[in-house]
C-alpha positions as a printed Julia matrix, in Angstrom:
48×3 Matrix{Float64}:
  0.0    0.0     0.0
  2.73   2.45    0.85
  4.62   1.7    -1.99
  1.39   2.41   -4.1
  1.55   5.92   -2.52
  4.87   6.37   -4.03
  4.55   5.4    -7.14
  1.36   7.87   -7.31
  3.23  10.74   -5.44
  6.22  10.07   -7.93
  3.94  10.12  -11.06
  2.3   13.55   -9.61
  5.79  15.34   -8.93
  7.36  14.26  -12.45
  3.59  15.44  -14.2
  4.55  18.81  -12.7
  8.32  19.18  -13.17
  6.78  18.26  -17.32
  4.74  20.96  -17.16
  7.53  23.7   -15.39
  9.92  22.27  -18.25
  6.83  22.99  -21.3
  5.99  26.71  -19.85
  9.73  27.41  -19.47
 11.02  26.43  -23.03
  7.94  27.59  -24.4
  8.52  31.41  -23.0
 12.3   31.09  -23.95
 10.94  30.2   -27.58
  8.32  32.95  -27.36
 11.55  35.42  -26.39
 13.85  34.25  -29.0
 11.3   35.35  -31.43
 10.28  38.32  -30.24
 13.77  40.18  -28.45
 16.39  39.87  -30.84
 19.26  40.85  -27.48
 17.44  37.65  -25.81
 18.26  35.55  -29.01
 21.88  36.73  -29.61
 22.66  36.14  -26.28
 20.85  32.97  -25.97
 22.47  31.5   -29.03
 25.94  33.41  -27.82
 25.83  31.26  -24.79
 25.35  27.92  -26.73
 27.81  27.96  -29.36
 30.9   28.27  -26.38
């Protein structure tokens, strides 16, 4: 039973931490296309 608890707890906490990853690299998308200092940065920063 307790392990049953877990695995639903588990399933909860990683259904959240998809969702925080969706919103966050769908606003850094939304920035990239609309702030071109966000996007020259942002692509400064990835090509080290």
């Amino acid at each position: 039973m307790r392990y049953r608890r877990a695995e639903k707890q588990q399933a909860i906490i990683q259904g959240q931490i998809l969702e925080s990853a969706k919103i966050l690299s769908e606003e850094v998308i939304a920035s990239m296309l609309s702030d071109d200092e966000f996007f020259r940065r942002f692509t400064e920063i990835s090509s080290e």
